[in-house]
C-alpha positions in Angstrom: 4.0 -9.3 -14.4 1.4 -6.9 -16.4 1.7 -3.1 -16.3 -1.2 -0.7 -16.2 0.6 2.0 -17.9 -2.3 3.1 -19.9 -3.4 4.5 -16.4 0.1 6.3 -16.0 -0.4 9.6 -17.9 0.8 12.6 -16.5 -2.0 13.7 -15.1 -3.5 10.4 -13.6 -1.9 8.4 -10.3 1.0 6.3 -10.6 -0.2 2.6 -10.9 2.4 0.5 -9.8 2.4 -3.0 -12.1 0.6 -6.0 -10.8 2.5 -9.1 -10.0 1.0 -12.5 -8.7 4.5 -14.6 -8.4 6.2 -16.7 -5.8 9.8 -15.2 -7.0 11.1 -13.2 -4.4 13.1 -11.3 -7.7 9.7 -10.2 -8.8 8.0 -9.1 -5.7 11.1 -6.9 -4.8 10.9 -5.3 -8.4 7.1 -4.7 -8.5 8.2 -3.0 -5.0 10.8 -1.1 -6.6 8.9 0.3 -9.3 8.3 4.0 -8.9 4.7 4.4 -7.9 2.6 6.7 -6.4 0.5 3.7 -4.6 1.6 0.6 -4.3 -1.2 -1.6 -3.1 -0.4 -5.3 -1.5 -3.0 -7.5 -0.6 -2.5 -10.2 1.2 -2.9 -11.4 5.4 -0.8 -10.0 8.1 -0.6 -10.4 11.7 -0.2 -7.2 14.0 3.1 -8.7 15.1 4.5 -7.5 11.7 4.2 -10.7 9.0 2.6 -11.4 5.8 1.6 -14.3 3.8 0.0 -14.6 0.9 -3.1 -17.2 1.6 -4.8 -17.3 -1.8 -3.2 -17.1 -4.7 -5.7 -13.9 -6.5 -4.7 -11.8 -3.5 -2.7 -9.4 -5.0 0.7 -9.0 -4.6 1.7 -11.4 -1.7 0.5 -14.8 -3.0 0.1 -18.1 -1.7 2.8 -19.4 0.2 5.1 -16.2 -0.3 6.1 -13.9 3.5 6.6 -10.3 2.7 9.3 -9.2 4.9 10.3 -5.8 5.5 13.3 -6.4 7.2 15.0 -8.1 3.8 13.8 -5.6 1.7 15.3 -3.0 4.3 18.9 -5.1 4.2 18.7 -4.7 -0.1 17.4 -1.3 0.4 21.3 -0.4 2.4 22.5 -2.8 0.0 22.0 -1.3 -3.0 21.7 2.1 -1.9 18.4 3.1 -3.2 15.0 3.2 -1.4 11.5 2.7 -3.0 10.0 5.5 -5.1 6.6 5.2 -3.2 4.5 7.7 -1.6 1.5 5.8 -0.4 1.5 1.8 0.7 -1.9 0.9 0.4 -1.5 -2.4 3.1 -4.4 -4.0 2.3 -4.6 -7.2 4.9 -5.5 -8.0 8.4 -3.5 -5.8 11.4 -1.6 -4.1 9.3 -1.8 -0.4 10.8 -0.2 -1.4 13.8 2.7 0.0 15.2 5.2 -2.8 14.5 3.9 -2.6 11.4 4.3 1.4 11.0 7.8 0.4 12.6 9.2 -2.3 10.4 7.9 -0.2 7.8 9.9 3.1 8.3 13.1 1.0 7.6 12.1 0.7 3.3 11.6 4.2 3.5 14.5 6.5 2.3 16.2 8.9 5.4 13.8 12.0 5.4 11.4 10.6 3.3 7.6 10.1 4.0 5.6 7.4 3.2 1.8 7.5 3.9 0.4 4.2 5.0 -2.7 2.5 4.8 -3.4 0.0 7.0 -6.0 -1.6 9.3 -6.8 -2.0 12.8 -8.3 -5.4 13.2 -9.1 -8.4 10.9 -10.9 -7.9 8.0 -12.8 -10.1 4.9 -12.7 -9.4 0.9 -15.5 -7.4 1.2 -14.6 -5.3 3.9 -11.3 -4.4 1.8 -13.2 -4.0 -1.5 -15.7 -1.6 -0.4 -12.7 0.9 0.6 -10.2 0.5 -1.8 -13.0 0.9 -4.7 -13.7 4.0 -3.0 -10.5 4.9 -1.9 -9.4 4.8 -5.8 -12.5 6.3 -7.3 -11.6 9.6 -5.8 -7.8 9.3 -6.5 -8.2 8.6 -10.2 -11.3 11.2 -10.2 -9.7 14.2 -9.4 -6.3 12.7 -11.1 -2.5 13.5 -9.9 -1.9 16.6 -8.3 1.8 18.1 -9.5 3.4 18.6 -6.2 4.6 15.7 -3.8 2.9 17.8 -1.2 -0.7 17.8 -2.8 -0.4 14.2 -3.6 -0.1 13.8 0.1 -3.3 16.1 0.6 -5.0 13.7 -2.0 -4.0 10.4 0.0 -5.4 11.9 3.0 -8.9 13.2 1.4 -9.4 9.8 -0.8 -8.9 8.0 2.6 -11.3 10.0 4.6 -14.0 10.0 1.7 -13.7 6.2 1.7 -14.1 5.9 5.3 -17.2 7.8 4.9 -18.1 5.6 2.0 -17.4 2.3 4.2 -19.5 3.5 7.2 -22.4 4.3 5.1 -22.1 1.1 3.2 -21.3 -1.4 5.9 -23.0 0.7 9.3 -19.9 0.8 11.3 -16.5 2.4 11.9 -14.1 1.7 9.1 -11.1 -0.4 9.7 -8.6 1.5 7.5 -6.2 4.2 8.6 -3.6 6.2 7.5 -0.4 6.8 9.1 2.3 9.0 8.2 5.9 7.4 8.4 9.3 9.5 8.2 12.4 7.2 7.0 15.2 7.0 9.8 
């Protein structure tokens, strides 16, 4: 695992360390580790699963199923929740419902996590063009000091890279954001 902690100044968004493993143990503490935005790439199915497919995809990599549901049983387990405040979903179906669903349950009672997700399949490119842009405004206008402003940011950086996507690749951008409140 590598850490971008240079990036992690107090004024400048949390980046959560990068991890490109097979170990279950790693994954869970990459997820673990307080972030801001924690960005996983990897492929999903609407029907809530994702596997890593190639091994430089991000956090999920070859071979490896992310399941919420586990992390969701160590999450009661243990008694703690994730410290994130955006999930940055970056693979195929992953703003569904199910998705929003299984999600809820790795976010701490009261909590809200903003998530990122898509509505249909999508290619590299597709998810380059946003995240670049979704990150060029977020480390542009760096971290806002209340937990409520870095929710305004989230919101704005997404917007400005949907407008970035349509004007790059013509059409309607397949990235949304969706606001989920821990049971």
């Amino acid at each position: 695992m590598s850490s971008y902690a240079e990036l992690n100044r107090p004024d400048t968004v949390l980046i959560n360390p990068s991890a490109i493993t097979m170990d279950r143990t790693e994954i869970t503490e990459v997820i673990y580790e307080p972030a801001d935005v924690l960005h996983i790439m990897s492929h999903a199915e609407s029907g809530g699963t994702a596997q890593g497919k190639r091994k430089f995809l991000g956090f999920i990599p070859l071979g490896t199923v992310f399941d919420p549901n586990s992390l969701a049983e160590y999450a009661l387990e243990i008694g703690e929740y994730p410290e994130i405040e955006c999930l940055l979903f970056d693979a195929c179906e992953s703003g569904t419902a199910t998705w929003a669903r299984k999600l809820r349950s790795i976010v701490a009672p009261g909590k809200k996590l903003a998530l990122i997700g898509t509505t249909r399949k999508v290619d590299i490119e597709e998810t380059l063009v946003y995240t670049m842009a979704f990150y060029q405004v977020l480390l542009r206008f760096g971290r806002p000091k209340t937990v409520r402003a870095r929710y305004r940011r989230y919101s704005q950086a997404h917007d400005l890279a949907c407008a970035t996507y349509k004007q790059i690749r013509g059409r309607k951008c397949p990235f949304i954001l969706k606001e989920i409140i821990g049971k």
